[in-house]
C-alpha positions as CSV (number, residue, x, y, z in Angstrom):
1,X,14.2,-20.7,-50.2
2,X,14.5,-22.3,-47.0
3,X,13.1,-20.5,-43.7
4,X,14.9,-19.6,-41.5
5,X,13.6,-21.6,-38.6
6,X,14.7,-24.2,-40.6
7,X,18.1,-23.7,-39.8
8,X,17.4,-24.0,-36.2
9,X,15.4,-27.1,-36.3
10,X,17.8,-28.9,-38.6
11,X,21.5,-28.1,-38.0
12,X,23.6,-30.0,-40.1
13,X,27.3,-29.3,-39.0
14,X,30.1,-29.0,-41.6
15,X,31.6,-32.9,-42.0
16,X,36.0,-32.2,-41.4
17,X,36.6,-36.3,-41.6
18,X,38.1,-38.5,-44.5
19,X,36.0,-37.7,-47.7
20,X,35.0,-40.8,-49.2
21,X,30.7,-40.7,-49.9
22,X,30.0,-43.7,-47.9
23,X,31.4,-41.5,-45.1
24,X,29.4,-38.4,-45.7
25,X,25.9,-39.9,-46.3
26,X,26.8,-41.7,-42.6
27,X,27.6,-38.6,-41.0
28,X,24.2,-37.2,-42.3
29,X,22.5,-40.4,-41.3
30,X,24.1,-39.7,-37.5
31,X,23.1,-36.1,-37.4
32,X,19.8,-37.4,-38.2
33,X,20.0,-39.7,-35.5
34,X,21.3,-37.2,-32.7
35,X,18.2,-34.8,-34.0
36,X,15.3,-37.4,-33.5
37,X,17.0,-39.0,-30.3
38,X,17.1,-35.3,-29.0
39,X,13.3,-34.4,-29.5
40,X,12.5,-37.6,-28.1
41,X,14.3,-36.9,-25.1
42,X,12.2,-34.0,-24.9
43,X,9.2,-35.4,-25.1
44,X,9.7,-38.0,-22.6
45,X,10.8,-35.0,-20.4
46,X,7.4,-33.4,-21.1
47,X,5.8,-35.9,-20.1
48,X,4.4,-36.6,-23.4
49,X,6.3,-40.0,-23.8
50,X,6.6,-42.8,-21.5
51,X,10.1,-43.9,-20.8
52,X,9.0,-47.6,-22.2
53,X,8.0,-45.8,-25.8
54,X,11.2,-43.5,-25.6
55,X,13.4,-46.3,-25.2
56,X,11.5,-48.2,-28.0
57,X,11.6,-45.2,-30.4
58,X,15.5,-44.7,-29.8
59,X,16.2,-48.5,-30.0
60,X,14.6,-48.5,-33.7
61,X,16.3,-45.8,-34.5
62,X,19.4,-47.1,-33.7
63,X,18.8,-50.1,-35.5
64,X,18.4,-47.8,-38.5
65,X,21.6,-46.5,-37.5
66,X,23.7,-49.7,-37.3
67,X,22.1,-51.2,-40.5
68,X,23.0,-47.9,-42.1
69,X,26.4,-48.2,-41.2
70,X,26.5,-51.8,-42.7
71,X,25.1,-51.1,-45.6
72,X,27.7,-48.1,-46.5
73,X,30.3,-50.6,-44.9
74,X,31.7,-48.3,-42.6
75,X,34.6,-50.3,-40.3
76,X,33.8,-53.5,-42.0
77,X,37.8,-54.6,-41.2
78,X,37.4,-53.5,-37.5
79,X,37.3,-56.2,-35.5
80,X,36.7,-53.8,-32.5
81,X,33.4,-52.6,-32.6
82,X,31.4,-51.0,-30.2
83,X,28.3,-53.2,-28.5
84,X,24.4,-52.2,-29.0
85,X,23.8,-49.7,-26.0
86,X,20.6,-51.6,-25.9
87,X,21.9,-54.7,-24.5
88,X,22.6,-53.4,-21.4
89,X,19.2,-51.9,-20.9
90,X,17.3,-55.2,-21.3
């Protein structure tokens, strides 16, 4: 059984788009995403990362992200897709 804190610290929010799988394991791999990029936004805040590691620690995880996203072959016929935040930050 599952504390209650636990439903705090990891919200997962009820997934209301097309249901195909490929779809639902990359909504969970974004919530993910918007989780860790949240507590390391904290941190940095805190003090207890540097903006140079914060930036480093989103950028992997973004990567994750985006080769996520391949591999479940989300928008593979869009020819229209967004460019890495990242490239404007370097």
């Amino acid at each position: 059984m599952s504390k209650q804190s636990d439903f705090f610290l990891y919200q997962n929010n009820r997934y209301n788009g097309e249901f195909k799988p490929e779809n639902l394991v990359f909504n969970s791999n974004l919530q993910e995403f918007t989780q860790k990029v949240s507590y390391i936004c904290s941190l940095e805040t805190a003090g207890k990362l540097t903006p140079e590691e914060s930036y480093k620690q989103i950028k992997a995880l973004w990567k994750g992200l985006k080769r996520s996203k391949k591999m479940l072959g989300i928008g593979a016929d869009s020819d229209d897709e967004p460019q890495d935040p990242g490239e404007y930050a370097e």
